[in-house]
C-alpha positions as CSV (number, residue, x, y, z in Angstrom):
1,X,19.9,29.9,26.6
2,X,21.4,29.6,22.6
3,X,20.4,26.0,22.5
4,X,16.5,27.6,23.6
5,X,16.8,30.2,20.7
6,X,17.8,27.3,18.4
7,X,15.1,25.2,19.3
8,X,12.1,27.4,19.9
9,X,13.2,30.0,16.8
10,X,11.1,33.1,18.5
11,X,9.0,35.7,17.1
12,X,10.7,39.5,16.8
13,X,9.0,39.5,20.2
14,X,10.8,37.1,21.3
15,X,8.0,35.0,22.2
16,X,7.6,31.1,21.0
17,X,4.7,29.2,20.5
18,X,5.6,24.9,20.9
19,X,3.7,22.2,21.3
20,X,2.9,20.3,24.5
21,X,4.7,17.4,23.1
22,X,8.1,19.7,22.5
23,X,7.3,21.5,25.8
24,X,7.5,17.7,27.5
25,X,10.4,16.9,25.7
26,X,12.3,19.9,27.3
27,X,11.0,19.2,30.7
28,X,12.4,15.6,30.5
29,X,15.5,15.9,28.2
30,X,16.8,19.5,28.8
31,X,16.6,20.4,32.5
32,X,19.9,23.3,31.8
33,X,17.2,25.0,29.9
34,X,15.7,28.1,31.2
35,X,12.4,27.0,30.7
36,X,9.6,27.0,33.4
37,X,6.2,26.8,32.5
38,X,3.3,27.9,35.0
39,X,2.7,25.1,37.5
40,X,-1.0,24.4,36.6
41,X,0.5,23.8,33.4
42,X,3.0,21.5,34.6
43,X,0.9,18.7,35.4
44,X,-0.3,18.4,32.2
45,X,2.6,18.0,30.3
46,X,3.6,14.3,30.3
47,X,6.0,13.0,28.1
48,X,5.0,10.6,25.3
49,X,5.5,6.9,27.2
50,X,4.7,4.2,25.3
51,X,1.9,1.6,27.1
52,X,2.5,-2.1,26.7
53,X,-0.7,-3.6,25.2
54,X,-3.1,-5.5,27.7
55,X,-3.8,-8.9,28.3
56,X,-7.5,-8.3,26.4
57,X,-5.2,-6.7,23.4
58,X,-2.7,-9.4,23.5
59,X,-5.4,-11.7,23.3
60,X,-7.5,-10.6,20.7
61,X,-4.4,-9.8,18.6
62,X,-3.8,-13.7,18.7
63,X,-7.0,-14.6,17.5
64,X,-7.5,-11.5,14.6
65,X,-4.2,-11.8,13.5
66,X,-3.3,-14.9,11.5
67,X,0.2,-15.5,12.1
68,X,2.1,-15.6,15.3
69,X,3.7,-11.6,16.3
70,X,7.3,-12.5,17.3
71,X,8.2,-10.2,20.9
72,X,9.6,-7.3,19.1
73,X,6.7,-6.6,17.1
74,X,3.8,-6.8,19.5
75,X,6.3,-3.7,21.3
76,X,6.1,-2.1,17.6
77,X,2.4,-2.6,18.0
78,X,2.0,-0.5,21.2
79,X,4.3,2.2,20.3
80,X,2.3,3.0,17.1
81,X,-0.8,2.8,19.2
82,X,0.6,4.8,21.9
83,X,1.6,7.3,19.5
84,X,-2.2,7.4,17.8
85,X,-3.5,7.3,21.7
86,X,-1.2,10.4,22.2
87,X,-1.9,12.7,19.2
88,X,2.1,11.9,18.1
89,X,3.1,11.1,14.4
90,X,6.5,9.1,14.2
91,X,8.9,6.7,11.9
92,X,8.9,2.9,12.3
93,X,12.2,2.5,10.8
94,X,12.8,-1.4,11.6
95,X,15.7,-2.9,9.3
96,X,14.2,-4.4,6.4
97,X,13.2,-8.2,6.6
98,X,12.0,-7.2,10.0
99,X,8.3,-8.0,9.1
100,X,7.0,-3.8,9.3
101,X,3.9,-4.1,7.4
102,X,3.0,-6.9,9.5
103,X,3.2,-4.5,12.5
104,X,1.4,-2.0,11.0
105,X,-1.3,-4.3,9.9
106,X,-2.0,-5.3,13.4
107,X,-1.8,-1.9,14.9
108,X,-4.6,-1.5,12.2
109,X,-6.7,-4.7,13.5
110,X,-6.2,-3.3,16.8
111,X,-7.6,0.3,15.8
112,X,-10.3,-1.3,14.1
113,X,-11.5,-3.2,17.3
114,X,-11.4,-0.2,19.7
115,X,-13.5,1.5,17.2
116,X,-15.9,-1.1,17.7
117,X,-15.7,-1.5,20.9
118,X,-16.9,2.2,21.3
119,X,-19.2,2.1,18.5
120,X,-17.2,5.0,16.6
121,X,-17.4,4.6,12.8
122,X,-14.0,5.6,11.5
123,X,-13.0,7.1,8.0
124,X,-10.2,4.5,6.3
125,X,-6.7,4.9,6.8
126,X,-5.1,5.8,3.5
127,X,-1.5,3.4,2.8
128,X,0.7,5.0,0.0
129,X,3.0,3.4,-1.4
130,X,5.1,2.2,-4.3
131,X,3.1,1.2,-6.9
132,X,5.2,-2.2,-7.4
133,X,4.0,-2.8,-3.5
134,X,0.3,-2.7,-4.2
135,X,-0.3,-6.6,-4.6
136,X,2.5,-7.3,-1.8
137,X,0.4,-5.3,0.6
138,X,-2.6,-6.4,-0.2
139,X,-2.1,-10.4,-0.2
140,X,-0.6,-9.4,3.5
141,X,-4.0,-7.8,4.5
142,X,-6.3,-10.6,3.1
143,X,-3.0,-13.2,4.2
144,X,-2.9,-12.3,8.0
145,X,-5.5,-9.3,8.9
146,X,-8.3,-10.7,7.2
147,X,-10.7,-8.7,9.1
148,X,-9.6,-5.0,7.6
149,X,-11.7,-4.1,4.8
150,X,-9.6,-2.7,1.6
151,X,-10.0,-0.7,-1.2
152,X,-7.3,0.2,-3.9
153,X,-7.3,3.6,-5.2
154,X,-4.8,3.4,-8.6
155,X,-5.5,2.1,-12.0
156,X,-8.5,3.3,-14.8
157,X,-11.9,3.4,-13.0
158,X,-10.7,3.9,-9.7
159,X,-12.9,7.1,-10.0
160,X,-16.1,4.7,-10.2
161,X,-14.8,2.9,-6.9
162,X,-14.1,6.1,-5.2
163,X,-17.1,6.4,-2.6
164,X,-16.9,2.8,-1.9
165,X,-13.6,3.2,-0.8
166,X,-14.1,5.5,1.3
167,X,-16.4,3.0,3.1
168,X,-13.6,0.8,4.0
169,X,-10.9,0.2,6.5
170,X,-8.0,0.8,4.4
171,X,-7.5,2.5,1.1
172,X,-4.2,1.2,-0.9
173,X,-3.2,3.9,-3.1
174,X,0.8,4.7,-4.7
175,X,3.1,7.8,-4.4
176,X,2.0,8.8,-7.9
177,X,-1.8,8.6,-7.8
178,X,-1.8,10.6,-4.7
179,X,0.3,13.3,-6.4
180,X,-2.4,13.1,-9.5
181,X,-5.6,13.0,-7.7
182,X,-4.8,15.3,-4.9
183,X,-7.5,17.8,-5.7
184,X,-10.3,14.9,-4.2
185,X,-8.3,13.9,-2.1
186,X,-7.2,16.8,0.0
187,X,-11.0,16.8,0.5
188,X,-10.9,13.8,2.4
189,X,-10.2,13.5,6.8
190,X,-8.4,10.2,6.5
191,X,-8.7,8.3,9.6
192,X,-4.7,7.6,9.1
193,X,-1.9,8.2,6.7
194,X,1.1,5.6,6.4
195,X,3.8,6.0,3.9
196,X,5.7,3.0,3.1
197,X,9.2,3.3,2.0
198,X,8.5,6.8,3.0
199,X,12.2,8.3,1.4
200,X,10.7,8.8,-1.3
201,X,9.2,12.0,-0.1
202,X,12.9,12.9,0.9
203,X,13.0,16.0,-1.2
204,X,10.4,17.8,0.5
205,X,10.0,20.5,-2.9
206,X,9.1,17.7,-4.9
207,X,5.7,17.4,-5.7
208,X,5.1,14.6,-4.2
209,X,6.2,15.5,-1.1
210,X,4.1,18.5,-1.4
211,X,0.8,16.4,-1.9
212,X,1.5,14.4,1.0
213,X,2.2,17.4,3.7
214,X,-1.3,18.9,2.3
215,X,-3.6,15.3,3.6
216,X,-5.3,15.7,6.6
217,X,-5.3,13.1,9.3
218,X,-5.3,12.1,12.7
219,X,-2.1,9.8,12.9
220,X,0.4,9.9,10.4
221,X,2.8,7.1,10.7
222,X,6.0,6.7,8.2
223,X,8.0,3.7,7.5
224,X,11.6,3.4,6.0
225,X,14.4,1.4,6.6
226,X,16.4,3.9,5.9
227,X,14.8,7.5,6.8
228,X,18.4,9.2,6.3
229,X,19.8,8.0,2.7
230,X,21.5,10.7,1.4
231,X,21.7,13.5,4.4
232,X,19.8,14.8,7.2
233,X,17.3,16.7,4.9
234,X,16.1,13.2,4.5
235,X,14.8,13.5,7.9
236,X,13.4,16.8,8.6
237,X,11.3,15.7,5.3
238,X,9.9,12.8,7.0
239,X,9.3,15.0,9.6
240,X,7.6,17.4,7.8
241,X,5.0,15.1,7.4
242,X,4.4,12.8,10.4
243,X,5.2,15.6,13.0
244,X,4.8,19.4,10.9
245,X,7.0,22.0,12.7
246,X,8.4,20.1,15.2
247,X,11.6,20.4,13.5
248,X,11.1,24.4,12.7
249,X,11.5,25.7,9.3
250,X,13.9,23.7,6.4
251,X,15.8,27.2,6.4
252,X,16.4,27.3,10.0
253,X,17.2,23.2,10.1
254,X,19.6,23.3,7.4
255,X,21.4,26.3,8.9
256,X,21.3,24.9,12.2
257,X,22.1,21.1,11.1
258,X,23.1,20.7,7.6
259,X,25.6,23.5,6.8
260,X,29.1,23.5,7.2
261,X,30.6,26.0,9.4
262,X,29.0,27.4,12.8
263,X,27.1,24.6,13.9
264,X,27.8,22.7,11.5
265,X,26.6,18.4,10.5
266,X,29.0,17.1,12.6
267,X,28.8,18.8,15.6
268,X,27.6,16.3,18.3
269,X,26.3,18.7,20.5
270,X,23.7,19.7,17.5
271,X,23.4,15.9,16.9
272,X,22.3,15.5,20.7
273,X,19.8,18.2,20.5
274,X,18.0,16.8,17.1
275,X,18.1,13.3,18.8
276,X,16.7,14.9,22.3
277,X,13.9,15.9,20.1
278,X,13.0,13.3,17.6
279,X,14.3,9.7,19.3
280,X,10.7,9.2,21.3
281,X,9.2,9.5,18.1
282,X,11.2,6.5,15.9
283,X,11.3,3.0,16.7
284,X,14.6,0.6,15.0
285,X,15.4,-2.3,15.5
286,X,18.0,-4.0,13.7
287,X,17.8,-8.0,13.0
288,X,21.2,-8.4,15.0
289,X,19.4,-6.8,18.1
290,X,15.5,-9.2,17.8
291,X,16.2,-11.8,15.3
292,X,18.6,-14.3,17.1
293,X,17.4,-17.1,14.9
294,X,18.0,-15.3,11.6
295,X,21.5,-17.2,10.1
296,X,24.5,-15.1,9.4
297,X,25.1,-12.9,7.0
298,X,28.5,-13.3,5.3
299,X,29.7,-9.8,3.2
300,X,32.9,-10.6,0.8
301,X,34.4,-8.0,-1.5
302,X,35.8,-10.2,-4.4
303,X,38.3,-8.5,-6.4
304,X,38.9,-9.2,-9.9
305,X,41.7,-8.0,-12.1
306,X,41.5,-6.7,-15.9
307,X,42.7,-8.6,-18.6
308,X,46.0,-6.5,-19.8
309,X,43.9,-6.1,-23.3
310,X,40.9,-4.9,-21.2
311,X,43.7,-2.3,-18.5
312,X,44.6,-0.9,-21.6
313,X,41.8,0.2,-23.3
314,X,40.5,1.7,-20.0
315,X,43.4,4.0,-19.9
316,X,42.3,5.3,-23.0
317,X,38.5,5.7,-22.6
318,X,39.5,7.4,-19.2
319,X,42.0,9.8,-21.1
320,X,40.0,10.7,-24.1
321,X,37.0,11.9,-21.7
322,X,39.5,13.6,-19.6
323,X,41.0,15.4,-22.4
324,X,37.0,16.1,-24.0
325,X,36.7,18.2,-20.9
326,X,39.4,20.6,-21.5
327,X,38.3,23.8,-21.9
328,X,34.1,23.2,-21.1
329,X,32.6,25.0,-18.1
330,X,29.3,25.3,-16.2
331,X,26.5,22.6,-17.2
332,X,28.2,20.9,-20.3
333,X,31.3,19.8,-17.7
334,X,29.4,18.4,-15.4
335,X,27.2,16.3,-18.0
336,X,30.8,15.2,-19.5
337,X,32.3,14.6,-16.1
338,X,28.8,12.4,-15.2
339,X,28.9,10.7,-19.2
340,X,32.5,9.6,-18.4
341,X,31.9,8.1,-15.0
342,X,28.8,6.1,-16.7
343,X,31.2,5.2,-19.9
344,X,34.0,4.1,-17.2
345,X,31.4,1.5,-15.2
346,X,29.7,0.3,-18.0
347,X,32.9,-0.9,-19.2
348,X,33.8,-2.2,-16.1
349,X,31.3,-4.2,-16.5
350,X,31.1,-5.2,-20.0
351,X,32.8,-3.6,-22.7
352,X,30.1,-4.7,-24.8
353,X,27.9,-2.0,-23.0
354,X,29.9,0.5,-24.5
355,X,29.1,2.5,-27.5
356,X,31.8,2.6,-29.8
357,X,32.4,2.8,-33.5
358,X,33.8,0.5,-34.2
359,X,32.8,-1.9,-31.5
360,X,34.6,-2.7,-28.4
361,X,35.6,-6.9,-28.9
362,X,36.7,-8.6,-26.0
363,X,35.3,-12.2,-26.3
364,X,35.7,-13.2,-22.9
365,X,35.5,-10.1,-20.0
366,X,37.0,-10.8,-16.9
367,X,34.4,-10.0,-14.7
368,X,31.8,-11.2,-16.8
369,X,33.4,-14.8,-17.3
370,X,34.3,-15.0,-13.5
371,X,31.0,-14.1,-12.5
372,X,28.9,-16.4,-14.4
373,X,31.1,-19.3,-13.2
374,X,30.6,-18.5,-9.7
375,X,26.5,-18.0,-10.3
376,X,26.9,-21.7,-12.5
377,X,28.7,-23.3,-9.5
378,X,26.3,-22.1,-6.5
379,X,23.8,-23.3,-8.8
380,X,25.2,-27.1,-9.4
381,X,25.8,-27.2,-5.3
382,X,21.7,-26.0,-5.2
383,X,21.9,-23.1,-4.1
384,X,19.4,-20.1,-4.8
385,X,21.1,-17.1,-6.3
386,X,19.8,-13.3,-7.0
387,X,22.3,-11.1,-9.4
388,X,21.9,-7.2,-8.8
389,X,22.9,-5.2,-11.5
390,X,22.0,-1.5,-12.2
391,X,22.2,-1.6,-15.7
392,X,19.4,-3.9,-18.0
393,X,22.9,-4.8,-20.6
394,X,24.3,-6.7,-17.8
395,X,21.0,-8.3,-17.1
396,X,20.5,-9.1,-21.1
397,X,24.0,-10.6,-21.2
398,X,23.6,-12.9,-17.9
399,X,20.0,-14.2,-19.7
400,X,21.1,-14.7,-22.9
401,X,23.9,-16.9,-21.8
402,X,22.3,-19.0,-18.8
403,X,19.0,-19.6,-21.2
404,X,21.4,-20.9,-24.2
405,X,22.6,-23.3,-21.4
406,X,19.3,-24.1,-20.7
407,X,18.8,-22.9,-17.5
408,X,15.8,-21.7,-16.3
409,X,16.2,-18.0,-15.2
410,X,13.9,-15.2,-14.0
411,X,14.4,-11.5,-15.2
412,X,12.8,-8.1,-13.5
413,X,13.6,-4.7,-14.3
414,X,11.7,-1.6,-14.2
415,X,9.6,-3.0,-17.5
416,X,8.1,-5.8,-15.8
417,X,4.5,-5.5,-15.0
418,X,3.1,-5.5,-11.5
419,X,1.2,-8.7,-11.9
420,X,4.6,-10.4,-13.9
421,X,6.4,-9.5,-10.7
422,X,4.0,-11.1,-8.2
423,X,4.0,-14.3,-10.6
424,X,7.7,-14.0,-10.9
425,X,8.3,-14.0,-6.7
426,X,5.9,-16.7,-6.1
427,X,7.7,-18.9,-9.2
428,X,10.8,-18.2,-7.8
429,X,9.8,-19.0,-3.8
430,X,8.3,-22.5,-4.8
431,X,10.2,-25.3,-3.6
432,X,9.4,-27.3,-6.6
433,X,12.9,-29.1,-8.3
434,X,12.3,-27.6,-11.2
435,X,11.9,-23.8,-10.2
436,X,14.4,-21.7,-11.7
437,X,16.8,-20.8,-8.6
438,X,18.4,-17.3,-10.5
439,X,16.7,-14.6,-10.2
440,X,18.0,-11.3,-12.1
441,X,17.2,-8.2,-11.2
442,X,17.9,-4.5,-12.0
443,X,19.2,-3.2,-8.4
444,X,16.2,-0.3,-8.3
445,X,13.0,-2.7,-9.8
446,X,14.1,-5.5,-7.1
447,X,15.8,-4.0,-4.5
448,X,12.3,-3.3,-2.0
449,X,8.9,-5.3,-1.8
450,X,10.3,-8.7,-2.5
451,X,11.0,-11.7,-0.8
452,X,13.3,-14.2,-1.9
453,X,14.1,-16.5,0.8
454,X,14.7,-19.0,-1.3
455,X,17.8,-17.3,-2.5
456,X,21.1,-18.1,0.1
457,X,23.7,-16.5,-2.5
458,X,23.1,-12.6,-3.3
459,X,25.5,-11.2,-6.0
460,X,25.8,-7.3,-6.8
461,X,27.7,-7.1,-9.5
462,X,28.5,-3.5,-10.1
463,X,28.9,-1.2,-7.3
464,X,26.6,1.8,-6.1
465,X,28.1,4.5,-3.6
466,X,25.2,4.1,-1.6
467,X,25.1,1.2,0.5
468,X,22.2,1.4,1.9
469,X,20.6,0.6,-1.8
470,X,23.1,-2.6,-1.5
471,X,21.7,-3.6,1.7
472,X,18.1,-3.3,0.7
473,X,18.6,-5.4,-2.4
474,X,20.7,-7.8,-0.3
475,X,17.5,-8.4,2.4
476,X,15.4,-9.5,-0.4
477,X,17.0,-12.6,1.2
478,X,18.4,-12.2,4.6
479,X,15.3,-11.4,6.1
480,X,12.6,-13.2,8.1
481,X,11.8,-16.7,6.7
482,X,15.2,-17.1,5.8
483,X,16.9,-20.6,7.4
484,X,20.1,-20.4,5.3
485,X,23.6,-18.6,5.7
486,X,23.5,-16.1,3.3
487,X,26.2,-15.0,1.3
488,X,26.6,-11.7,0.1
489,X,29.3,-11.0,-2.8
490,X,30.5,-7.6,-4.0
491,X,32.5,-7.7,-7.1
492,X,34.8,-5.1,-7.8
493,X,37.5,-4.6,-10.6
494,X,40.8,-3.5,-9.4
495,X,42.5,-0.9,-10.7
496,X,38.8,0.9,-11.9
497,X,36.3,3.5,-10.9
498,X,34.5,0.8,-9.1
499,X,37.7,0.5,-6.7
500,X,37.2,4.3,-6.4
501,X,34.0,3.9,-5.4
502,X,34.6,1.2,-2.4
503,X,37.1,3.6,-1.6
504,X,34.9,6.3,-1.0
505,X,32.5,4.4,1.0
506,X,34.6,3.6,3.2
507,X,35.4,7.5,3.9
508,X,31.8,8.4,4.6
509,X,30.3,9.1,8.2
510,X,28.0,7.2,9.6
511,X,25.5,9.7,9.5
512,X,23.1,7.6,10.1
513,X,24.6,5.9,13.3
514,X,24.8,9.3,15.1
515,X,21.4,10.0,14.9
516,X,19.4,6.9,14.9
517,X,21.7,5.1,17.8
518,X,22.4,2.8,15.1
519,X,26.4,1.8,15.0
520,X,26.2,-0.7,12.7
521,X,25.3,1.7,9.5
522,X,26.9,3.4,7.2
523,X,26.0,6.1,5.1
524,X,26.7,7.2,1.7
525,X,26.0,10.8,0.3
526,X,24.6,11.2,-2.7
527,X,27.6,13.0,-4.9
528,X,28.5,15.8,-5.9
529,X,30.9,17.1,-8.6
530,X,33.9,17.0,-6.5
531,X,33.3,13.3,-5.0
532,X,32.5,12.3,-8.9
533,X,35.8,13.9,-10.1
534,X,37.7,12.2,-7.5
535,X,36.5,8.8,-8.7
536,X,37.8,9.4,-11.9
537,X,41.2,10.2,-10.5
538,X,44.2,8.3,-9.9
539,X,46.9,11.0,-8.3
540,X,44.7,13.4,-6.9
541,X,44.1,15.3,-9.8
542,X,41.3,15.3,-12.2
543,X,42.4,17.5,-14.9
């Protein structure tokens, strides 16, 4: 009877109001419970079963779409149009590189044709997303679903185009101009909503979070890779949107789920109960599991060591920002504690990144040398290489020095425009001999919305205690289209915070794998004070 109290979170009556979609979900998943519903009412609660498509479906899908749907996407097809059939909101949270706006797309075409079929004039489906997704989107819809009308709401004058949008099959529209122009568009019914990379509504007090949970629409459909980054608030987020209330209160959930103690995260039996309840309603699939054609993936950790000039003078940035910290409190510690770490990896880096009076001189880093002889010789055997780095120095460094050697290079960070981006992917993707084949990229500006197939080496070169964010940059090239071995470096220097942070890693729970069935991820937290200090330690003791 507790897990029913837990679930249904009663009045001070006692009494529970639920929908017929968590009323099925009992019936099926949780027969212990003491829960019996009249018998006229019985036969009217039927689980959410996805319906394969039809032949007529299959068929037209064929002919509307303009690219062949590979198996496991025509079953991503009828689970989002079972869902929409079935008044049910859920996450399509394929790996990335697993083709989901393609999915979506047809789902679309096939919505559009049922419409017709019945003579029902629909309002568009509103599609927000990231604004350096716009383009990628639409080519897609003009590319392969050529029969969706589209609008783009974003930009100056999109007032002027505003009614004639809302003529079409799709409006395109980003995170940001949603949040903006909310006061219209609250006003609107949307036919649809569908949130790509749809974590970034993970903090559901943000505002735009709070702007999407106010839409209306019939079908809400959310697509991530990754719905759980940080921790399970992630989720009930998502959830808040696609399916309001169907994971109670964020109080309640976070009492019930997220806190430690009672029943705490990592309770299975509470990690059961949210997966009873949710698993119907998100569809993953991984490219190990439907992509047996997709090469390998190789992951190597390549350790380098510090010169003994370059040891040294970490030892003493590390202790004279441990001994700055003696005797601060509150919010000035933690900024010091947070400056240090970011003093302490940008030197890992390149001590040149440092800000120091006099300047840091050390004409030949470590990992700096190393790496761009390993980019130099993947480049003379012809291979394609993308570099990862989360700070724009490293970038400036690697471009200075391959363009002095006169070798063509791309560069994108978070200052390139949308339309330089689109030129550079395209650039980069041509087959042509004399394309550049090295792409560099800040880790957050490249690490969704491209593809870069033509790439087969992917280097990160500074670490990030999320892997997930590693993983998303690395599919920029392991990901459909891809006909080459792809190998993934991680270069770390020993004896550093970095090690600290592969260290840590390695100590987080796969999250992730407990709830989405999904053993082959692992999670990272974000971090707090404690998990930063501890990366700044060397014997268990900060200060």
């Amino acid at each position: 009877m507790h897990d029913l109290v837990l679930l249904l979170e009663p009045d001070k009556d006692g009494r529970s109001i639920i929908s017929q979609y968590y009323a099925s979900i009992l019936l099926r998943s949780r027969p212990d419970l003491p829960f019996l519903p009249d018998e006229e009412l019985v036969d009217r609660l039927f689980p959410f079963k996805v319906s394969s498509l039809s032949a007529k479906q299959s068929s037209f899908l064929e002919g509307a779409v303009k690219i062949p749907l590979r198996e496991y996407q025509i079953d991503g097809v009828a689970w989002i149009h079972s869902l929409r059939l079935s008044g049910l909101g859920g996450i399509l949270a394929d790996e990335m590189g697993l083709g989901k706006t393609l999915t979506v797309l047809s789902e679309l075409v096939l919505e559009a044709e049922r419409a017709k079929t019945h003579s029902e004039t629909l309002p568009p489906t509103l599609i927000v997303l990231p604004a350096t997704l716009l383009f990628n989107w639409e080519k897609e819809i003009s590319k392969y679903a050529a029969t969706l009308t589209v609008a783009i709401h974003h930009g100056a004058g999109r007032w002027e185009r505003w009614n004639q949008a809302l003529l079409q099959n799709v409006i395109l529209s980003t995170y940001g101009t949603v949040r903006n122009d909310l006061e219209e568009m609250v006003k609107v019914r949307f036919h649809g909503i569908i949130l790509d990379e749809a974590q970034v509504i993970k903090n559901p007090a943000s505002g735009i979070a709070s702007a999407l949970f106010s839409l209306k629409s019939s079908f809400k459909l959310a697509l991530s890779g990754t719905p759980i980054e940080n921790h399970l608030m992630d989720l009930w987020s998502i959830f808040a949107f696609v399916m309001p209330g169907l994971l109670g209160s964020r109080r309640r959930f976070e009492r019930i789920f997220v806190e430690e103690g009672g029943f705490g995260k990592w309770d299975s039996d509470r990690i059961a109960l949210l997966r009873s309840l949710i698993a119907p309603l998100i569809l993953r699939r991984t490219k190990e599991n439907v992509l047996k054609d997709l090469p390998p993936k190789i992951m190597i950790d390549y350790w380098i060591d510090p010169t003994p000039e370059e040891r040294q003078e970490y030892k003493k940035l590390k202790e004279n920002g441990r001994h700055s910290l003696k005797g601060i409190s509150g919010g000035a510690y933690r900024l010091g504690v947070f400056s240090l770490l970011m003093t302490l990896r940008r030197f890992c880096c390149h001590p040149d990144l440092v800000k120091r009076d006099p300047p840091l001189d050390f004409e030949n880093p470590a990992k700096f040398q190393i790496v761009k002889e390993k980019i130099s010789e993947a480049l003379e055997d012809g291979h394609g290489v993308i570099l990862f780095s989360q700070f724009v120095g490293v970038l400036d460094r690697f471009e200075e020095y391959f363009r002095a050697e006169r070798i063509p290079v791309l560069r994108l960070d978070g200052g390139t425009s949308l339309v330089d981006r689109q030129r550079m992917v395209e650039i980069f993707q041509n087959n042509d001999e004399l394309s550049p084949r090295l792409f560099l990229s800040s880790l957050k500006a490249g690490g969704v919305g491209l593809t870069l197939t033509n790439a087969d080496y992917v280097f990160h070169y500074d670490p990030w205690w999320n892997p997930q964010v590693e993983n998303q940059a690395t599919d920029r090239a392991h990901r459909m289209g891809q006909d080459k071995t792809v190998f993934v470096y991680r270069f770390l220097t020993r004896g550093t915070v970095e090690e600290h942070v592969a260290r840590l890693k390695e100590k987080k729970v796969a999250l992730f794998a407990k709830v989405m069935a999904d053993e082959t991820f692992e999670l990272s937290e974000g971090l707090d004070l404690t998990e930063i200090e501890s990366l700044l330690s060397s014997d268990g003791e900060f200060l």
